[in-house]
C-alpha positions in Angstrom: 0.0 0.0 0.0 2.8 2.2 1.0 4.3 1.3 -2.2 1.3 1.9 -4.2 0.8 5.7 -2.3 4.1 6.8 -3.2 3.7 5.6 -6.6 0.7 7.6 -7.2 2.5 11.1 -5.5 5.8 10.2 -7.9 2.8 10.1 -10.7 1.2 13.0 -10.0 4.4 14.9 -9.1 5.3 14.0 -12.7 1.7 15.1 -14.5 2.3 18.5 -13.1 5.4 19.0 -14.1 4.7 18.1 -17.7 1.9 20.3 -17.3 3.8 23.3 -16.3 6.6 22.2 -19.3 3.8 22.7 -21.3 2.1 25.6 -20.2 6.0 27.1 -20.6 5.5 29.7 -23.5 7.4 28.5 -26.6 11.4 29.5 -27.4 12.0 31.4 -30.5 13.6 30.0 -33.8 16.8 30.9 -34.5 18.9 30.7 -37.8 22.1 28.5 -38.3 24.4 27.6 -41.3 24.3 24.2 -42.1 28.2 24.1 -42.6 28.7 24.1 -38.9 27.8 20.5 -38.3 29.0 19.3 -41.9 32.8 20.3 -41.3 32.0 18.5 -38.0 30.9 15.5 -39.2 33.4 15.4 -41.7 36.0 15.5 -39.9 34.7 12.9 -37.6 34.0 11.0 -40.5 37.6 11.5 -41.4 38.7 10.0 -38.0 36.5 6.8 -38.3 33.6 7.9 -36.7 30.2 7.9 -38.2 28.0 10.5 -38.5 24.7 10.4 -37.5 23.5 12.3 -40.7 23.7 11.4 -44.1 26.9 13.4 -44.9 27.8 11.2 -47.9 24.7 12.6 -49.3 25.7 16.5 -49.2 29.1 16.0 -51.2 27.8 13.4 -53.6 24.8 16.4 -54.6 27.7 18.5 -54.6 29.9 17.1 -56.3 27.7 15.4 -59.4 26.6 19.4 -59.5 30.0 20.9 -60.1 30.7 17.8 -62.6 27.5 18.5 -65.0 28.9 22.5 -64.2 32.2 21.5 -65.9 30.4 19.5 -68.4 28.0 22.7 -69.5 31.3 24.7 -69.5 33.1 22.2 -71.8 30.5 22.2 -74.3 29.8 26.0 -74.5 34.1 26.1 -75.3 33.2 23.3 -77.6 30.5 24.8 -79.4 32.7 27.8 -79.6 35.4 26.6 -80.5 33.9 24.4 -83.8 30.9 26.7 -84.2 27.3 26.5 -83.1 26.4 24.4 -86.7 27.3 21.7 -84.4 24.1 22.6 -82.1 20.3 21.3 -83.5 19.6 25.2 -83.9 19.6 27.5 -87.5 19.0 30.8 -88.8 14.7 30.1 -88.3 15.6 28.7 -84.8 18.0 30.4 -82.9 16.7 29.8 -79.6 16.9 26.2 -78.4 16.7 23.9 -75.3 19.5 25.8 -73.7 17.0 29.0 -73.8 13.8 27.0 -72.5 16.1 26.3 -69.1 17.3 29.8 -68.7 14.1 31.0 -68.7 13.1 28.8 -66.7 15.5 29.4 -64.2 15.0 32.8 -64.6 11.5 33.1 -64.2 11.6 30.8 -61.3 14.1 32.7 -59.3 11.6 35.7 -59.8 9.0 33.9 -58.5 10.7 32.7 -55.5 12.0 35.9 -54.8 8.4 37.4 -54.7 7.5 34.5 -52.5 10.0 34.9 -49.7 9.7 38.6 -50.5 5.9 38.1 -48.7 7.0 36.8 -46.0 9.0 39.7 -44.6 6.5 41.8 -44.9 4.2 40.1 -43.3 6.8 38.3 -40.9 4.0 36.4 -38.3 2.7 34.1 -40.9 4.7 31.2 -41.9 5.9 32.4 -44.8 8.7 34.4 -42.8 10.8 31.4 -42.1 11.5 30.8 -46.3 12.3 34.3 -46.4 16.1 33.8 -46.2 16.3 30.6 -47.8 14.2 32.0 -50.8 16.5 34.8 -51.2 19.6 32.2 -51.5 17.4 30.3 -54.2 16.4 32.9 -55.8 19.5 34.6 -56.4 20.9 30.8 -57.1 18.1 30.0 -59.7 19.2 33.7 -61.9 23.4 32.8 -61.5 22.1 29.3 -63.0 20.2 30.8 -65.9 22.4 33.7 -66.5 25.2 31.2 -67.1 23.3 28.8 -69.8 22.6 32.6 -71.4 26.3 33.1 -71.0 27.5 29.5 -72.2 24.8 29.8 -75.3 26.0 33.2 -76.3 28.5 31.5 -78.8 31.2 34.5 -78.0 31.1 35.0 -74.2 34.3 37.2 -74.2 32.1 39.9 -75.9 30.0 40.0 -73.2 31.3 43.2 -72.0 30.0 44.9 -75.1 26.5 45.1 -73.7 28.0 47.0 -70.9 29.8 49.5 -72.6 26.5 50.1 -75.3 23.4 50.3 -73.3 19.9 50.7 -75.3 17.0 51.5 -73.4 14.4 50.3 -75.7 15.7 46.9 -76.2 14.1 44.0 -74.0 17.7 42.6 -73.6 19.4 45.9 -72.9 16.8 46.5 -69.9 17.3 42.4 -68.3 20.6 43.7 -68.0 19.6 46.3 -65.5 16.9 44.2 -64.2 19.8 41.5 -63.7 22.0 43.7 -61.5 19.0 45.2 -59.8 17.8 41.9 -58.3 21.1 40.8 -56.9 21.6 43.9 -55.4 18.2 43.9 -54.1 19.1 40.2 -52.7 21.7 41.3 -51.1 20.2 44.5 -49.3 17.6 42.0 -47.6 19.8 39.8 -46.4 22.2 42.4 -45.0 18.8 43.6 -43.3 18.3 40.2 -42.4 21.6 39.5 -40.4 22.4 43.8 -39.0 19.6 44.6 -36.2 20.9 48.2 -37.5 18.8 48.1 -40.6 15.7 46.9 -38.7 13.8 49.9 -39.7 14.5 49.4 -43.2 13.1 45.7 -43.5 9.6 46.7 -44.6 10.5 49.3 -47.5 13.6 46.7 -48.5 10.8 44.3 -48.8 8.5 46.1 -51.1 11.4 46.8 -53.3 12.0 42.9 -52.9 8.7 42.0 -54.2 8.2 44.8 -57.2 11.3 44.2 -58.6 10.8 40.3 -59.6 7.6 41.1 -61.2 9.2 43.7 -63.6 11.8 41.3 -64.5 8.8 38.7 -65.2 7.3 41.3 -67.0 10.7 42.5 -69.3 11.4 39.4 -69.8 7.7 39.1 -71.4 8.1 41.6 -73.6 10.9 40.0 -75.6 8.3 37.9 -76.6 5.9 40.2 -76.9 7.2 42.6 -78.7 8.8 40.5 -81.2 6.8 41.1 -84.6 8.5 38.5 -86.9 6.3 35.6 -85.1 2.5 35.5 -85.3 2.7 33.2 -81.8 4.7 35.4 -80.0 3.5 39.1 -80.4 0.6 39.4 -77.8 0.1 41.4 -74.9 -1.0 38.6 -72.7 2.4 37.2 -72.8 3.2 40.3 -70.1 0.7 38.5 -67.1 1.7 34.9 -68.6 5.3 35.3 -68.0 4.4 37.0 -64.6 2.6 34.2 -63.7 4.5 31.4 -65.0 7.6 33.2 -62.6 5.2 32.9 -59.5 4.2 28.9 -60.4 7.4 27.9 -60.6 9.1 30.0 -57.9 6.9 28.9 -55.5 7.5 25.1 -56.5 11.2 25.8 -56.3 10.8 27.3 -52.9 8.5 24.1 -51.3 11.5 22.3 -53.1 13.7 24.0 -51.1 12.0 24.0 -47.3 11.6 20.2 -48.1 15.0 19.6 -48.8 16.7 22.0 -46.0 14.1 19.9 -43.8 15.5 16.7 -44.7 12.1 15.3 -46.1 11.4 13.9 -42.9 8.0 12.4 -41.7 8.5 13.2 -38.0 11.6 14.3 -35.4 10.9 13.3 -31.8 12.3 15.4 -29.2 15.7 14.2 -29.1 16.3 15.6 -32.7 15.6 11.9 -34.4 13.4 9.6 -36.3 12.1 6.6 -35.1 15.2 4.6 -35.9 16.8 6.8 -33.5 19.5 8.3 -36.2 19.3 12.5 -37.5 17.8 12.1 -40.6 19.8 15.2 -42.2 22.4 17.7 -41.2 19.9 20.5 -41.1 17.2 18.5 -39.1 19.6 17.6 -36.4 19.4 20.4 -34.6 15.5 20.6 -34.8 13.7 20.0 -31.3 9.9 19.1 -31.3 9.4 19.9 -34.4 6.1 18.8 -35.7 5.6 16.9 -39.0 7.1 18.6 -42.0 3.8 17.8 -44.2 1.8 19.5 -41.8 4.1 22.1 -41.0 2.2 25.4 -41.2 5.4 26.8 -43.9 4.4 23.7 -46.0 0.9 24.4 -45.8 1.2 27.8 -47.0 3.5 27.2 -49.5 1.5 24.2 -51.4 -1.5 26.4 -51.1 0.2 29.4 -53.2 1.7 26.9 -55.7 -1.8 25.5 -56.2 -3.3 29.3 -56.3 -0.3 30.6 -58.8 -1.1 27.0 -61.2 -4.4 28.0 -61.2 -3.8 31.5 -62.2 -1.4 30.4 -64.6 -3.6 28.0 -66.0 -6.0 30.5 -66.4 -4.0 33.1 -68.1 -2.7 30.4 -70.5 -6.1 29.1 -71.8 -6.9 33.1 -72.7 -3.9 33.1 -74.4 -4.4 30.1 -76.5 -8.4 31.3 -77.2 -6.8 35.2 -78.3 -4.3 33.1 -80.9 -7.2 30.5 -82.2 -9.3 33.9 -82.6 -6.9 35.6 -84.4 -6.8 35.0 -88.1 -3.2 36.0 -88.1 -2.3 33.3 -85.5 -4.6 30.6 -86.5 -2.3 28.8 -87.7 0.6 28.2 -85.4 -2.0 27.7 -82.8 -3.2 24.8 -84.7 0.4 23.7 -85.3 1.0 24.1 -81.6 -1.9 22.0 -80.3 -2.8 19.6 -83.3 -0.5 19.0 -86.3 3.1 20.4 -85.1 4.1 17.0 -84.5 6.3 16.5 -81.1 4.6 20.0 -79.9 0.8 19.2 -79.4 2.1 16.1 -77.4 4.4 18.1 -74.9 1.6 20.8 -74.6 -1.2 18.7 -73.9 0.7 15.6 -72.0 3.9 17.7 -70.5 1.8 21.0 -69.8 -1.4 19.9 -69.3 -1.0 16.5 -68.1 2.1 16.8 -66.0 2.2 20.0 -65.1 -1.2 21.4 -64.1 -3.7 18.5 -63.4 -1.6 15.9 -62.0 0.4 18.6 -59.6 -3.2 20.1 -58.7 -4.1 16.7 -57.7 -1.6 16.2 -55.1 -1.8 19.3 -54.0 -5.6 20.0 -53.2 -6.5 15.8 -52.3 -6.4 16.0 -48.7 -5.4 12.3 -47.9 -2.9 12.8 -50.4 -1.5 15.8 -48.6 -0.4 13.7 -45.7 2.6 12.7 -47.0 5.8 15.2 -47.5 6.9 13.0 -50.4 3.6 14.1 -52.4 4.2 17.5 -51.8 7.9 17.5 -53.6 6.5 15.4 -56.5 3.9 17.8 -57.0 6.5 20.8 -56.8 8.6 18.5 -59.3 5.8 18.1 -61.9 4.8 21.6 -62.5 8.4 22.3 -62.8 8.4 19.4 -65.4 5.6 21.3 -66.8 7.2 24.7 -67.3 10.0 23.3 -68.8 7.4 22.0 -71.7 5.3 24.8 -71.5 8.0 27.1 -72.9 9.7 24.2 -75.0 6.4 23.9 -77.0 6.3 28.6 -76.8 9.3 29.1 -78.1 11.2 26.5 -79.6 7.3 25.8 -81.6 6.8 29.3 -82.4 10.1 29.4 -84.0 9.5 25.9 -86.0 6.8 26.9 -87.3 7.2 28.7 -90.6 7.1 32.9 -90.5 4.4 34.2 -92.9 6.6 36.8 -95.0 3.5 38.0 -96.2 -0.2 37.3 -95.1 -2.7 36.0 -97.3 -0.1 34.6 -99.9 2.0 31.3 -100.1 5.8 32.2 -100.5 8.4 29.7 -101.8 11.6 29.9 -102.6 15.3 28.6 -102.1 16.1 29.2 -98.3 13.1 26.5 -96.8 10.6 29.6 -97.3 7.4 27.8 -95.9 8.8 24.9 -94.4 8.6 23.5 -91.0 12.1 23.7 -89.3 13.0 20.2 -87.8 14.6 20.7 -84.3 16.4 18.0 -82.8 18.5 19.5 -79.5 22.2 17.8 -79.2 23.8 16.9 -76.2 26.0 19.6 -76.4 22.9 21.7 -75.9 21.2 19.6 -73.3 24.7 20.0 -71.4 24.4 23.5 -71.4 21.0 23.5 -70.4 21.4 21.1 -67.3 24.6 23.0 -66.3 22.5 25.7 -65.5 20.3 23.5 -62.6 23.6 22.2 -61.4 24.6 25.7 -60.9 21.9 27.1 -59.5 22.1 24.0 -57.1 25.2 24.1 -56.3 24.8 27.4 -55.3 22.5 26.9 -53.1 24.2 24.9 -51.5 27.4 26.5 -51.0 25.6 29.7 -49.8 23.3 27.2 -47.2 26.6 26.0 -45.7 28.1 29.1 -45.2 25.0 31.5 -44.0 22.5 31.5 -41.3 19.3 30.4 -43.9 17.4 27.5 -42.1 15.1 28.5 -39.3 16.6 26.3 -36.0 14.3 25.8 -33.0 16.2 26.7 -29.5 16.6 23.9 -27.3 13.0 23.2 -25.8 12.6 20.4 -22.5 12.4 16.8 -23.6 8.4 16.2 -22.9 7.7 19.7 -24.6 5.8 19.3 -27.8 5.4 22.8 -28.1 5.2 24.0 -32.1 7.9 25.9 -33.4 8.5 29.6 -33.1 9.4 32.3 -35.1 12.2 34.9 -33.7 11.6 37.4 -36.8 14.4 39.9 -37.0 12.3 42.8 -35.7 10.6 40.9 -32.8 12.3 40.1 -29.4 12.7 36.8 -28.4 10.0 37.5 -25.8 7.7 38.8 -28.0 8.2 36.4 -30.7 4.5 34.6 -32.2 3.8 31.3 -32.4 2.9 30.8 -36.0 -0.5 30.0 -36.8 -1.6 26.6 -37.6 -3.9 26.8 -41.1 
């Protein structure tokens, strides 16, 4: 009986305790660099010891990036070197697959700078913990399509040149300026980010962080737009396509992102690990009671924007194709581009529409399918996919299809006047194409080694299953807010 009472007092000595653990308000998140525990771990991995993450992991990512880098590199000298007659493209195509993933680079680093742009100004929703992270990626995603521009230029040391001659009506002149705008504008958020003694500036350098992007979106539209020599391209609903084709694929780029720098995890306990009792990545081994990554309230948010922007860019891209099939002038290619253009009406209607809008919208709005972090980063990976044929199909098609010199009339003549142009990208060009991800990923990388990017809880009590917290950069610790649970 004795036994039995004292048992019971232990107990309920114990219930309160946990009680007042948990009625304990909730510590703030800080920010760490990953490299910290990766130098650690490697050189504990260099004196025999294993690490409890997957270390192996970071430098093989690493490493296969700077190898397809290299590769990209050597073919642009190559290409160079023997002349771009090597290349699938012509003198009726001259923009190929190394084009389709700059762009798409580019417009997803605007996107995902928009995105995390969001979340400093409004810095108690969820969104604030991408916000450094998507600045990182952003930036990373424009370096990797800037260099496939750079590598496809066919003379890269005249690169200067655009410098030193500056036009201010030509599209490319002004993505020069939009170019240099954006890193700087990168960089001032950041700095704001890590100095407490630009506090007062976070808000405005936020604004500037989330206008800018869409202007580049929107310039890099009007090449496209403005381009009279190619009944598909000039429209002015290629201006709020481009725009939101940049937010679409930023924000699948940024849930890319939070997955990855959260290890794709299912659960962390308190200790910091799964349930085989190992850290599941470098990043998630400092985490403490941290709640499911698929129902994180970051993860939430960010699925529900990149099912709102592939809705909207859905949208936007059926008016476009109805304003071409309505336009005698356009009729054509629009029929070339979704019935008789061959390889084209089969990447628009199985890559696009298949792949990249209903599947992706699938996962992303099923709620039992939800559940699962694994569904989220297919999803995010499909309307990538997407994009990629999207503008495969909008500008390598357009360019395929034959230029009506003059409307109404049937022109022949000796240099394939009238003729479809047969495209068939190389592997030098598919090189340069993929050495722009591995850039951009490599990046990424480098800079989430080296800087404070991913959100780290402070060490909570062991039988706290409190949710994270937010320490925003102009919030004290005390005052930080829990962030809300959608």
């Amino acid at each position: 009986m004795r036994g039995g009472a004292l048992g019971s007092v232990q107990s309920g000595v114990q219930d309160d305790q946990r009680g007042l653990n948990m009625a304990q308000p909730t510590r703030p998140t800080h920010y760490q660099p990953l490299g910290s525990p990766i130098w650690q771990q490697t050189r504990q991995w260099a004196g025999g010891q294993a690490p409890a993450a997957p270390l192996w992991l970071f430098w093989l990512s690493a490493g296969l990036a700077a190898l397809a880098a290299l590769a990209g590199a050597a073919a642009a000298l190559h290409l160079a070197l023997s002349g771009h007659h090597l290349s699938g493209m012509g003198t009726q195509l001259v923009w190929g697959i190394p084009h389709v993933f700059a762009l798409t680079l580019i417009l997803a680093g605007a996107g995902a700078l928009v995105v995390a742009a969001s979340g400093q100004l409004t810095a108690t929703t969820p969104l604030a913990a991408t916000t450094r992270l998507g600045s990182i990626v952003a930036s990373a995603l424009l370096i990797g399509g800037l260099a496939v521009l750079v590598f496809d230029l066919g003379r890269p040391d005249q690169l200067p040149v655009t410098f030193q001659h500056f036009n201010p009506a030509s599209s490319f002149a002004r993505n020069i300026f939009f170019y240099l705008g954006f890193f700087a504008i990168v960089g001032l958020l950041l700095w704001s980010l890590l100095d407490p003694a630009l506090a007062r500036y976070r808000r405005l350098i936020g604004w500037l962080a989330l206008i800018w992007p869409l202007l580049l979106a929107t310039n890099v539209g009007s090449i496209f737009a403005l381009l009279a020599a190619h009944e598909g391209f000039r429209s002015g609903l290629l201006f709020p396509l481009f725009v939101s084709a940049a937010l679409a694929y930023g924000s699948a780029v940024l849930l890319l992102g939070w997955l990855a720098a959260n290890g794709l995890t299912p659960a962390v306990t308190a200790r910091g690990a799964n349930a085989r009792g190992t850290i599941s990545s470098p990043v998630m081994a400092p985490h403490v009671a941290t709640p499911p990554t698929a129902t994180h309230p970051t993860t939430k948010r960010l699925s529900r924007l990149l099912a709102l922007f592939l809705a909207a860019h859905a949208a936007v891209l059926l008016v476009h194709l109805l304003s071409l099939l309505y336009s005698p002038a356009a009729r054509d290619v629009a029929r070339f581009l979704l019935i008789d253009g061959g390889i084209y009406p089969v990447l628009f209607w199985f890559g696009m529409v298949a792949v990249g809008v209903i599947l992706p919208s699938l996962l992303l709005l099923a709620g039992v399918i939800r559940q699962r972090t694994s569904h989220f980063a297919v999803a995010a990976g499909l309307v990538l996919l997407g994009g990629l044929a999207h503008l495969f199909v909008m500008v390598v098609g357009v360019q395929a299809h034959p230029v009506a010199l003059i409307p109404g009339y049937e022109v022949t003549g000796a240099a394939f006047d009238g003729e479809v142009f047969s495209y068939q990208p190389t592997l030098w060009e598919w090189l340069i194409g993929l050495s722009g991800v591995a850039i951009a990923w490599l990046t990424a990388l480098v800079a989430v080694g080296v800087l404070p990017l991913t959100p780290r809880p402070a060490a909570a009590t062991r039988g706290s299953s409190a949710p994270d917290t937010l320490d925003t950069p102009d919030t004290p610790a005390s005052q930080s807010a829990t962030d809300p649970v959608d």
